[in-house]
Backbone bond lengths (Angstrom), bond angles and torsions (degrees), N, CA, C in turn:
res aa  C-N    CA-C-N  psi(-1)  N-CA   C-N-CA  omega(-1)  CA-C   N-CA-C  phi
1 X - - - 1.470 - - 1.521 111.28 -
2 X 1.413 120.55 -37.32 1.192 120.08 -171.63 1.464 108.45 -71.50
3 X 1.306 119.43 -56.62 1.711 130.58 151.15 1.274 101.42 -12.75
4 X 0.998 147.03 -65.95 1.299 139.04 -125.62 1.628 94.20 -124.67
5 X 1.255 115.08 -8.46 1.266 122.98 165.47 1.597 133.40 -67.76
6 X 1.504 87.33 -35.64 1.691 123.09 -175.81 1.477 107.85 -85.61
7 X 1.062 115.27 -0.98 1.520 130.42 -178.42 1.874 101.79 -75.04
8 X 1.504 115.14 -41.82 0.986 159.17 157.79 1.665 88.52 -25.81
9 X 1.124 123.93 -118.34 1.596 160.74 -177.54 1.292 98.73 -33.34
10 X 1.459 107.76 -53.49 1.755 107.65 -170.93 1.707 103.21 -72.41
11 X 1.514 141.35 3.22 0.975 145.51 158.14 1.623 108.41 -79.67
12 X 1.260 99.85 -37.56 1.804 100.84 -169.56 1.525 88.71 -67.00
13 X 1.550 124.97 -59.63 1.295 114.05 -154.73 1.641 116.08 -69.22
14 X 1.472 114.77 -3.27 1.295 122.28 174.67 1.576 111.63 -92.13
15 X 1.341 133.32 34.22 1.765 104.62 -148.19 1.754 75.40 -99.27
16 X 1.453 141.19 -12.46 1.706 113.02 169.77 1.563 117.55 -38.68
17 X 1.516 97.20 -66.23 1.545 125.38 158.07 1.567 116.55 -11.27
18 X 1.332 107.97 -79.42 1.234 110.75 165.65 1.682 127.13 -57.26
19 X 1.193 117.87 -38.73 1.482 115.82 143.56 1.510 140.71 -42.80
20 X 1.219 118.45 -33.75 1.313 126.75 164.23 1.580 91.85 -89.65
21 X 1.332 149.03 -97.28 0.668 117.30 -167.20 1.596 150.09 -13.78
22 X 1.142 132.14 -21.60 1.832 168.40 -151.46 1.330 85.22 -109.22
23 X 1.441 127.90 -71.01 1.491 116.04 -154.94 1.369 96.32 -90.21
24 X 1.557 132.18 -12.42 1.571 116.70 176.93 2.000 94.71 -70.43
25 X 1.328 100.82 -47.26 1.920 80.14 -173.73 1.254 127.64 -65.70
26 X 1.702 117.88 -20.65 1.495 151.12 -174.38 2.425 86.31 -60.46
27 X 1.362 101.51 -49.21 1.433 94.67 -131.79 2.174 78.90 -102.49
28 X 1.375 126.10 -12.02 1.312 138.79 -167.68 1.961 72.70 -83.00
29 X 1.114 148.54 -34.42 1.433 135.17 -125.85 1.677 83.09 -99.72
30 X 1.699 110.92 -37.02 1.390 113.91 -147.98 1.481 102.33 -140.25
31 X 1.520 101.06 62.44 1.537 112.63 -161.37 1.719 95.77 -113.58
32 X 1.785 109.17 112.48 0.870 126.21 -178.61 1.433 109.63 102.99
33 X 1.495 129.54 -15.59 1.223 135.33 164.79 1.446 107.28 -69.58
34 X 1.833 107.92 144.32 1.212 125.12 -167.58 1.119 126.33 -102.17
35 X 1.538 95.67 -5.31 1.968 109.95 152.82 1.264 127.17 -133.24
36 X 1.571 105.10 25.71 1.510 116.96 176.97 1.658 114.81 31.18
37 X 0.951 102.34 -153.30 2.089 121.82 177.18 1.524 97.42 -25.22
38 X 0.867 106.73 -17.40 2.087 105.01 -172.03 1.689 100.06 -76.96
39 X 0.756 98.81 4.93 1.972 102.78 -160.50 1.433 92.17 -99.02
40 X 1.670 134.69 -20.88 1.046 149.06 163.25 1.625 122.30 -83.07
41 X 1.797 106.01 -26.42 1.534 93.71 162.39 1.387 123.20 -88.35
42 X 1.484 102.46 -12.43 1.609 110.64 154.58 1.258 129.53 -45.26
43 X 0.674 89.21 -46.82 1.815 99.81 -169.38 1.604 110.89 -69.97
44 X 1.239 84.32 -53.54 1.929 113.70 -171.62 1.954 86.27 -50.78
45 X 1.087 111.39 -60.71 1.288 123.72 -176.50 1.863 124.76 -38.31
46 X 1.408 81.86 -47.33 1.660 102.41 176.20 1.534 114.82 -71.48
47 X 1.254 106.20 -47.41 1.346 127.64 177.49 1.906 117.29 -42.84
48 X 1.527 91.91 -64.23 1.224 106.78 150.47 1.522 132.85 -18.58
49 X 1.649 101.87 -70.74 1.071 116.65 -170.72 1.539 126.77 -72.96
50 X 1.779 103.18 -18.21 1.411 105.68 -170.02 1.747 95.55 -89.85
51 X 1.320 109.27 -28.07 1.752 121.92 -164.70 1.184 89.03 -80.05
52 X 1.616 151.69 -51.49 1.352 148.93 -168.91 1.456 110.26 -65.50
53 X 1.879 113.25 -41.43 1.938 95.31 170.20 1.366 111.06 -75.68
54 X 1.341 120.96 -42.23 1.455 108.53 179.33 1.311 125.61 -43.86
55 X 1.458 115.35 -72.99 1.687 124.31 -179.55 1.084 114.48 -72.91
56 X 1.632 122.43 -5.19 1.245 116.99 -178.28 2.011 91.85 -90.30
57 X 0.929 139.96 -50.49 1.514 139.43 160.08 1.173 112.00 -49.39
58 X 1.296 135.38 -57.28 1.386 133.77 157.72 1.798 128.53 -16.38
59 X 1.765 102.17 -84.76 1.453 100.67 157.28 1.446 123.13 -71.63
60 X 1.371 145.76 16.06 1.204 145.80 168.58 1.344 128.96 56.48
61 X 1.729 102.32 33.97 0.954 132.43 165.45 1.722 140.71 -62.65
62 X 1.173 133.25 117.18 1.812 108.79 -172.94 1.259 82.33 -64.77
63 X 1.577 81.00 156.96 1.528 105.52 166.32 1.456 121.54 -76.95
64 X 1.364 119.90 -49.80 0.994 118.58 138.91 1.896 129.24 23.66
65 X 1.294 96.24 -79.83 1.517 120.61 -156.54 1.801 97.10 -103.61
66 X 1.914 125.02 -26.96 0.891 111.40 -154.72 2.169 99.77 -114.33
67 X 1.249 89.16 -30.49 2.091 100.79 172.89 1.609 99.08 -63.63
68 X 1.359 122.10 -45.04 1.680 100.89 176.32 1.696 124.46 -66.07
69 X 1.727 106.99 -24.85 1.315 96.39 -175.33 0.942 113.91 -87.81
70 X 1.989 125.74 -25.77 1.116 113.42 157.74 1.380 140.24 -42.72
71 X 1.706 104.30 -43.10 1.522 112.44 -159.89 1.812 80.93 -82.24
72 X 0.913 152.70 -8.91 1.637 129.11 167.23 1.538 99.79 -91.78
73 X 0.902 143.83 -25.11 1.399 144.46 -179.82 1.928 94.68 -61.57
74 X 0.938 101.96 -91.06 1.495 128.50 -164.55 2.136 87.17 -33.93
75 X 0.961 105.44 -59.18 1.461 100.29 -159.30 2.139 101.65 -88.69
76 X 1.065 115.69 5.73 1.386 116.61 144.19 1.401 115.62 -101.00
77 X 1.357 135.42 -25.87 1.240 128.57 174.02 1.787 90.76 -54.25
78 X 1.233 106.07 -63.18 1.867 102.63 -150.20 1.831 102.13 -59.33
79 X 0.881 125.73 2.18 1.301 126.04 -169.11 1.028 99.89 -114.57
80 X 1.697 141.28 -20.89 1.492 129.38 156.91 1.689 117.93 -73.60
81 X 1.313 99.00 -41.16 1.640 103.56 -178.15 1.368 113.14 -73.39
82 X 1.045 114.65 -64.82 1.700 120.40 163.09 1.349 102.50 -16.44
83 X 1.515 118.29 -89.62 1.434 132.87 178.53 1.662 114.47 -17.43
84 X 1.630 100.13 -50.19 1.481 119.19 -156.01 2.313 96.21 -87.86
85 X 1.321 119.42 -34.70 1.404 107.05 171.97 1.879 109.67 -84.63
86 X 1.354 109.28 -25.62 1.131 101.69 156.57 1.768 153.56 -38.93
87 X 1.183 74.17 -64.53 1.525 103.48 158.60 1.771 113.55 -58.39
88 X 0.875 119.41 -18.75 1.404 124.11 -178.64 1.553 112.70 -88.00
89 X 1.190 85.53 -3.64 1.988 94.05 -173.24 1.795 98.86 -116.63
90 X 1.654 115.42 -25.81 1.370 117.57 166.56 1.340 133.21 9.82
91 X 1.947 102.07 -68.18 1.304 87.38 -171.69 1.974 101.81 -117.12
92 X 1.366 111.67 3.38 1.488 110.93 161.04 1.253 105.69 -92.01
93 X 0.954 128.84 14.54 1.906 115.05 152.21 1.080 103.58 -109.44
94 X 1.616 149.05 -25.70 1.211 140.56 -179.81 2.062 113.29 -89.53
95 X 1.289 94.48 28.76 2.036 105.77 -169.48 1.382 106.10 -51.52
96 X 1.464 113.53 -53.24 1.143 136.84 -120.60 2.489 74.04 -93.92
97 X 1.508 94.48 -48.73 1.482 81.48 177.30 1.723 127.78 -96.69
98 X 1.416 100.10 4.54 1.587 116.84 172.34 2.105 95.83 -73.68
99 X 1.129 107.05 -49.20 1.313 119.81 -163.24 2.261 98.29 -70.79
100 X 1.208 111.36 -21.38 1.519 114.83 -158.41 1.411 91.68 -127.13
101 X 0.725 155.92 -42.65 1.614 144.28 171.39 1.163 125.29 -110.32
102 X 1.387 139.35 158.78 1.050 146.41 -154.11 1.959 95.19 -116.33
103 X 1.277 91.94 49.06 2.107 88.48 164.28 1.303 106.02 -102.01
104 X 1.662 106.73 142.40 1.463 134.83 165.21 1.229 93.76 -13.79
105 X 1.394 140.29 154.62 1.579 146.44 130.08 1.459 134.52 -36.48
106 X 1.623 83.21 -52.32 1.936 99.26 176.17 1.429 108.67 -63.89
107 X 1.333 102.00 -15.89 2.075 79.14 -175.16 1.238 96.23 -91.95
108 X 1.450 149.97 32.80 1.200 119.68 135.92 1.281 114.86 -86.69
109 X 1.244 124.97 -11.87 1.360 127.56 -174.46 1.896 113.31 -83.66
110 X 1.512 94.01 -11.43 1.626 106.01 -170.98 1.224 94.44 -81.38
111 X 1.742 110.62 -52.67 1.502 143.89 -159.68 1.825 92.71 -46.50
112 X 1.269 125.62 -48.72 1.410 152.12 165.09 1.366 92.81 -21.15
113 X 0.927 98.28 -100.21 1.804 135.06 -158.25 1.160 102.09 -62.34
114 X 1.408 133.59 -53.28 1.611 112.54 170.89 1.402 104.06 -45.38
115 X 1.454 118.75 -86.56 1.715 133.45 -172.63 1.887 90.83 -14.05
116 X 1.123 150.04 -45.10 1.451 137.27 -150.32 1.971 99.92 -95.55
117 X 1.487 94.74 -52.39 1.349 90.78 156.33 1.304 137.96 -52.93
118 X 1.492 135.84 -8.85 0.923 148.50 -176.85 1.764 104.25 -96.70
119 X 1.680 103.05 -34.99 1.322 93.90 178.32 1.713 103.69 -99.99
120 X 1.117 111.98 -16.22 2.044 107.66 160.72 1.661 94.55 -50.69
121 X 0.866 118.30 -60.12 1.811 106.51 -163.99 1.743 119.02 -62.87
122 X 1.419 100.13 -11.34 1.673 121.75 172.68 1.634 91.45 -74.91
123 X 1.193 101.30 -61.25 1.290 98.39 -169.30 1.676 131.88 -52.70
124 X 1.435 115.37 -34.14 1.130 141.80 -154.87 1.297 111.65 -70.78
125 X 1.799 95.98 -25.84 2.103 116.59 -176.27 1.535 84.42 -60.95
126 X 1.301 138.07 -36.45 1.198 117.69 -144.74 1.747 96.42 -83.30
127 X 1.240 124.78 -8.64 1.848 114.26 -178.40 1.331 101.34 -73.05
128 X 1.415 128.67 -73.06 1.424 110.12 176.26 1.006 146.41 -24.95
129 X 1.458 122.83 -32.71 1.439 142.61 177.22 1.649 90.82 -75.37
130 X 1.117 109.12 -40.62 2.085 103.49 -165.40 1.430 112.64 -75.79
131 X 1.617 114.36 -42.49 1.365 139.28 137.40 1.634 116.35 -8.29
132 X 1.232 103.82 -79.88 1.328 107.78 176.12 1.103 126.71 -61.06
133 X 1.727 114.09 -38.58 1.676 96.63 179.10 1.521 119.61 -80.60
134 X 1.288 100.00 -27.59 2.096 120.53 164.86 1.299 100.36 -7.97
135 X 2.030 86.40 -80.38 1.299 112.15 -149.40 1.254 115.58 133.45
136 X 1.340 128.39 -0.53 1.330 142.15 -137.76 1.354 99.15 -93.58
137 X 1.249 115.53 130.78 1.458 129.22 164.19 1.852 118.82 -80.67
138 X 0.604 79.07 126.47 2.090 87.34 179.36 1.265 98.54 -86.01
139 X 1.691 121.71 126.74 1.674 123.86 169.90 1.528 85.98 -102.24
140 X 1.718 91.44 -176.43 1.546 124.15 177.80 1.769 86.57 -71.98
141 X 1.372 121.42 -48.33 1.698 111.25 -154.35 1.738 98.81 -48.64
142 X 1.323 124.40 -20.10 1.655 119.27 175.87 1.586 106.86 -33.62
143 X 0.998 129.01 -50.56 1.329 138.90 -136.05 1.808 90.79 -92.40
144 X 1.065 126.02 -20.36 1.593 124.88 164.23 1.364 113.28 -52.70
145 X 1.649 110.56 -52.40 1.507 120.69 165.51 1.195 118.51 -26.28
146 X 1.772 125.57 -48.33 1.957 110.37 154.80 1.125 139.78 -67.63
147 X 1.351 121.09 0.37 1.522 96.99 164.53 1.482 116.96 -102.77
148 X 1.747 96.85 -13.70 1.615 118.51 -178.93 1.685 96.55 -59.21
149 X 1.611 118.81 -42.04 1.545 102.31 -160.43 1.626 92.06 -90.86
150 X 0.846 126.30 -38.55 1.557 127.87 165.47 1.825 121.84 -28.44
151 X 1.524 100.13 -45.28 1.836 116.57 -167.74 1.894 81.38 -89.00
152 X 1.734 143.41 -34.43 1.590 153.14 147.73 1.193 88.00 -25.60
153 X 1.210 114.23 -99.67 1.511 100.23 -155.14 1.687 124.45 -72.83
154 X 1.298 145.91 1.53 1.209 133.33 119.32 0.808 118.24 -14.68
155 X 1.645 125.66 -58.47 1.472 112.05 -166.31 0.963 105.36 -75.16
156 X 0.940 143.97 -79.35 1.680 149.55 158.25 1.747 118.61 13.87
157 X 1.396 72.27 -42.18 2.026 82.61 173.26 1.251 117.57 -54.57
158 X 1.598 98.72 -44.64 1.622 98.18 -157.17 1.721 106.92 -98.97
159 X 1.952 106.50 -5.92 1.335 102.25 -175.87 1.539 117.72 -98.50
160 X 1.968 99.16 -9.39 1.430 123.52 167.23 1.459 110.65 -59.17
161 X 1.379 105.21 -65.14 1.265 119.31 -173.77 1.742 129.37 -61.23
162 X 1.761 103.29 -20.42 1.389 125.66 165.32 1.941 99.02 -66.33
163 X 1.427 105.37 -76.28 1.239 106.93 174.97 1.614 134.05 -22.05
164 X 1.455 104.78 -69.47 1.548 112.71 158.94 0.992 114.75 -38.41
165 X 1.617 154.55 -41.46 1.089 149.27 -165.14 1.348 97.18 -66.64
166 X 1.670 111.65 -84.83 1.339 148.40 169.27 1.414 91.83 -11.19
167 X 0.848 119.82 -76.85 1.762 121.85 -156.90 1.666 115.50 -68.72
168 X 1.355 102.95 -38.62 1.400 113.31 164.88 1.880 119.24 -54.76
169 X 1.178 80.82 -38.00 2.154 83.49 166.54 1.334 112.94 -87.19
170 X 1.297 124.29 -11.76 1.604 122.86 -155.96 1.759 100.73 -161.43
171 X 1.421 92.85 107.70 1.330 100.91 -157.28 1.898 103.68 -90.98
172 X 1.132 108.26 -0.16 1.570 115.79 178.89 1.345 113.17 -86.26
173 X 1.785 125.12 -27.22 1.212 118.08 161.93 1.114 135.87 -68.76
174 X 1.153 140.95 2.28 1.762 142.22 129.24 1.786 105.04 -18.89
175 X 1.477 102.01 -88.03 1.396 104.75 168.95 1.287 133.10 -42.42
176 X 1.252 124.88 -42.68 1.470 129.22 165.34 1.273 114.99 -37.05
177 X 1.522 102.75 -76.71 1.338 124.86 167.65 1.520 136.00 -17.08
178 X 1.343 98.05 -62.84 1.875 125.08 157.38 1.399 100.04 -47.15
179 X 1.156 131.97 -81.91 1.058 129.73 -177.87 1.588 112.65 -39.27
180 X 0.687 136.58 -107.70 1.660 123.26 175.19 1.120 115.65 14.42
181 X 1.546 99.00 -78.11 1.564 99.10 -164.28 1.685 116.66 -53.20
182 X 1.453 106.36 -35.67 1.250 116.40 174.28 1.407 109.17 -64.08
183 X 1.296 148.78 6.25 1.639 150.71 163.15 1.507 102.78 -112.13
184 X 1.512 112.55 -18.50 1.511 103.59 166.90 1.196 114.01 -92.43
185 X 1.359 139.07 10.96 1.222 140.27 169.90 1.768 105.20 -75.70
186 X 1.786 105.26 -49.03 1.397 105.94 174.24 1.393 147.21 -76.99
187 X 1.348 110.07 -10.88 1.288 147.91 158.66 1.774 110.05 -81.44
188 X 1.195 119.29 4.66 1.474 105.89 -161.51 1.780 84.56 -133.33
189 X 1.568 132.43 149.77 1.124 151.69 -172.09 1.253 93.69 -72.39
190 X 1.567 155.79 61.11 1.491 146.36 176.97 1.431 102.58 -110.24
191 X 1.190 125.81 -40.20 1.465 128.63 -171.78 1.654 114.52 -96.77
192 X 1.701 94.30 -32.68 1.600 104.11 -162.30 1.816 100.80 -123.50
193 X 1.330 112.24 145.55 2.018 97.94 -176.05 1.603 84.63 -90.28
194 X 1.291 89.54 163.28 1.455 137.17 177.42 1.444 121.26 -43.89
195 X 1.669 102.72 -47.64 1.407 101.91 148.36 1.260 143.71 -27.11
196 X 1.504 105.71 -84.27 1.482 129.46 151.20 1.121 104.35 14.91
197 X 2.270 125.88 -71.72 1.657 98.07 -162.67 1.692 95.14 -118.21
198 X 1.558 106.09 13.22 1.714 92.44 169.28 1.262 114.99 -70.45
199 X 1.483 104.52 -33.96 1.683 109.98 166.91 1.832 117.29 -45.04
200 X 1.255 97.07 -17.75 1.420 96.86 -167.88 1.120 117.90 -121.40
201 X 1.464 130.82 -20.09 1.303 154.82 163.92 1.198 129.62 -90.88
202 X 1.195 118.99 -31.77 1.768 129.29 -152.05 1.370 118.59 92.59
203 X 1.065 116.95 158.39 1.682 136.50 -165.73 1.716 104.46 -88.59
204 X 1.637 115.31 16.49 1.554 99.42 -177.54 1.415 77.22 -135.63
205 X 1.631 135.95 17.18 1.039 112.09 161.14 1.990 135.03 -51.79
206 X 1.214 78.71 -55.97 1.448 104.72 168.21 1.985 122.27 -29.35
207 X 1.546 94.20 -55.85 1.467 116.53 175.69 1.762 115.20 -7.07
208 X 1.050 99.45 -59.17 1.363 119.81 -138.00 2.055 81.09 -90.23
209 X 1.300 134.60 -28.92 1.021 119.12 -175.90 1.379 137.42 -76.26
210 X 1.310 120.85 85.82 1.609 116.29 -158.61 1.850 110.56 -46.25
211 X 1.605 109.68 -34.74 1.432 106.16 -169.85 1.362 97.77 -79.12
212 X 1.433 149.70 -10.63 1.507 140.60 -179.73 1.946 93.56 -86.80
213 X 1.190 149.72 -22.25 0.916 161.97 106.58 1.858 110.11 17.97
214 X 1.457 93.28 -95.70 1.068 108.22 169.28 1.180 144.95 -34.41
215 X 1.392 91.38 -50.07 1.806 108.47 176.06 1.263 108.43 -80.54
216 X 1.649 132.62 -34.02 1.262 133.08 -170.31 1.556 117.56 -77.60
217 X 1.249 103.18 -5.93 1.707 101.86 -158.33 2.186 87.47 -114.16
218 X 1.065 102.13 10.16 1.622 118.40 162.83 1.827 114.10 -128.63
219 X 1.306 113.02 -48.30 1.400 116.07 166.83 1.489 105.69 -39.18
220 X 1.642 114.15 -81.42 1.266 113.98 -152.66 1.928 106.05 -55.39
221 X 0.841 146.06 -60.56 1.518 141.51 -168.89 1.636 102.20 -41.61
222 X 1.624 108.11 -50.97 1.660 104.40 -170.23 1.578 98.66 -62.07
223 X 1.048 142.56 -18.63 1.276 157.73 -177.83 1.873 124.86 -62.41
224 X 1.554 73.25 -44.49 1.183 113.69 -172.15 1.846 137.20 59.32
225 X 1.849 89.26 61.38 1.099 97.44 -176.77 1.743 79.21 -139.27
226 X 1.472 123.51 -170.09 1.384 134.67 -155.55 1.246 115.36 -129.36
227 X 0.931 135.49 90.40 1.777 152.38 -153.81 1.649 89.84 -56.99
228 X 1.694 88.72 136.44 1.693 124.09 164.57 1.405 99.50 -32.44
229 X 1.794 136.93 126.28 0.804 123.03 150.97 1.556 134.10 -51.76
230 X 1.139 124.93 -32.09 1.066 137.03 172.10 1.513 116.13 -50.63
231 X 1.707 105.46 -31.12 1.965 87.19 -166.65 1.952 83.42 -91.75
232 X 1.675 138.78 -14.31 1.132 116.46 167.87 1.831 108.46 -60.12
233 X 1.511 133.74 -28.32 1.177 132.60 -161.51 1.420 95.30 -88.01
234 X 1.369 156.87 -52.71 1.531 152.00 93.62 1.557 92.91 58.38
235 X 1.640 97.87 -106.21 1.241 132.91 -155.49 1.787 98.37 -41.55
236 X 1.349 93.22 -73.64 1.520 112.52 173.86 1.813 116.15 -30.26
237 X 1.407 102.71 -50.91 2.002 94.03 -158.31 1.580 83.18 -80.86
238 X 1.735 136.40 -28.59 0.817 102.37 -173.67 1.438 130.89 -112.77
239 X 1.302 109.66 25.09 1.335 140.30 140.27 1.787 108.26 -38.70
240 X 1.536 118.54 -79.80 1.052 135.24 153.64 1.607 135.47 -40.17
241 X 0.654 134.44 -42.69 1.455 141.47 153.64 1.765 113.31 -62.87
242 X 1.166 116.35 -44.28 1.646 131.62 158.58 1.874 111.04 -49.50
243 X 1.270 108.15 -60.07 1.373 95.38 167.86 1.176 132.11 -81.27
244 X 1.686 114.36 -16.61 1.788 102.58 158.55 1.490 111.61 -66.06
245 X 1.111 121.26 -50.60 1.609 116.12 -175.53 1.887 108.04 -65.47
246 X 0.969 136.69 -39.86 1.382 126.39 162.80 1.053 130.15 -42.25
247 X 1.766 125.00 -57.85 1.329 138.94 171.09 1.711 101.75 -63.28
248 X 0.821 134.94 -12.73 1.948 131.11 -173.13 1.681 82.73 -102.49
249 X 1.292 154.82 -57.37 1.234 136.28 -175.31 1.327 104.71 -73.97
250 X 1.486 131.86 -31.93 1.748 127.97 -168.86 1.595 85.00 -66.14
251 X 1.556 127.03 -61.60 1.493 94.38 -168.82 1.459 113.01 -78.03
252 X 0.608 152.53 35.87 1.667 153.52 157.20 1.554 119.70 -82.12
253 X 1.440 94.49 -39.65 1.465 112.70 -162.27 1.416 127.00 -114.45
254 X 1.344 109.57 -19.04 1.166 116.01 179.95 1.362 134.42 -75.70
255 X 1.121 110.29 -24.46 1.761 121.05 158.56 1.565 101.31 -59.69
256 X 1.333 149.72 -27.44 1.361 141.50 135.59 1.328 137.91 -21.18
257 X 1.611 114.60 -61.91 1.007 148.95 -176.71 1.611 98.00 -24.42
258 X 1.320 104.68 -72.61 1.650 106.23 -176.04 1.561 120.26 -57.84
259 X 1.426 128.99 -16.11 1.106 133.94 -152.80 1.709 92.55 -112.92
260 X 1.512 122.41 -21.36 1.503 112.66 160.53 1.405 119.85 -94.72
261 X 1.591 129.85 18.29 1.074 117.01 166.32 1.798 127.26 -105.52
């Protein structure tokens, strides 16, 4: 148990490691490209822009009030899901060095989640620019947004690191997985606000969605208003409860790990 504990720590004391590592897959993606990772805030950018006149005319929304929440929606959504099918490939893309070196486990799962964070912060150039043409005023509540994406990727840790296991024994949950997330995109406030079906549902519809959670307790500050305590109390217990139940299957299972890839 303790072994397998240290798996733990011996990731913390590697996170350079895992940093170079992040920008070797970041820069392997866009090798010979002349604006690397930017080719992704492009897009993200465009994306934005075609989904913000449509649904923004669509629901009859100003734009104003409805292109900023999208463009933080859309580019924190892709940085949980991304993160989250990623991670599902964790430790069958890392075989070749699970099988040849003796590194921690979790840092491929770290190795993950930095690399996306690296391209969230690609992404992030694009609010200012949306900001500015809005009209949008920037408050102090921005600055909540770090510990909110900070308490994000915790979770992520422990739902990355669940995943990798899972998927490494069972090679159909990749697909599963995708799928989900792709019905939690439509079920989840990214395209449409929150309003929209409390008006139509009730105000505890929402409750039950860990990813409206997620996004809101980072959405609302860039917004610049101060996230529901409740989705930090949410986020938080099951942050916590996520890493007791992860670490009780990581040691169970992980002496496996190598023998299903």
């Amino acid at each position: 148990m303790q072994n397998y504990l240290q798996d733990f720590v011996d990731t913390l004391n590697r996170l350079s490691l895992v940093n170079r590592l992040s920008w070797h897959d970041i820069r392997g993606l866009y090798r010979r490209s002349i604006i690397g990772p930017f080719w992704l805030t492009i897009s993200m950018g465009i994306i934005i822009a075609c989904i913000g006149i449509i649904f923004g005319t669509i629901f009859g929304k100003p734009m104003g009030d409805y292109l900023p929440f999208l463009a933080v929606g859309l580019i924190i959504w892709a940085f949980l899901t991304d993160t989250i099918k990623e991670s599902c490939m964790a430790f069958i893309s890392a075989e070749a060095l699970i099988k040849q070196l003796p590194l921690p486990l979790f840092l491929h799962v770290v190795r993950v989640i930095w690399r996306y964070v690296i391209v969230l912060s690609h992404n992030l150039l694009i609010l200012p620019i949306v900001y500015f043409v809005m009209g949008v005023e920037l408050k102090v509540t921005v600055l909540i947004a770090i510990p909110a994406l900070f308490l994000v990727a915790l979770f992520l840790s422990w739902l990355g690191l669940l995943v990798a296991m899972l998927c490494a024994r069972y090679r159909d949950l990749p697909q599963i997985i995708g799928s989900f997330l792709l019905a939690g995109f439509y079920i989840t406030p990214v395209i449409w606000m929150p309003e929209l079906l409390v008006d139509r549902l009730g105000s505890n519809v929402l409750d039950f969605n860990i990813f409206y959670h997620l996004l809101e307790i980072i959405r609302a500050p860039l917004l610049g208003y101060i996230p529901n305590i409740s989705s930090w109390v949410i986020v938080g217990t099951s942050t916590l409860f996520g890493w007791i139940f992860t670490v009780v299957m990581f040691l169970r299972l992980r002496r496996f790990i190598p023998y299903w890839l």
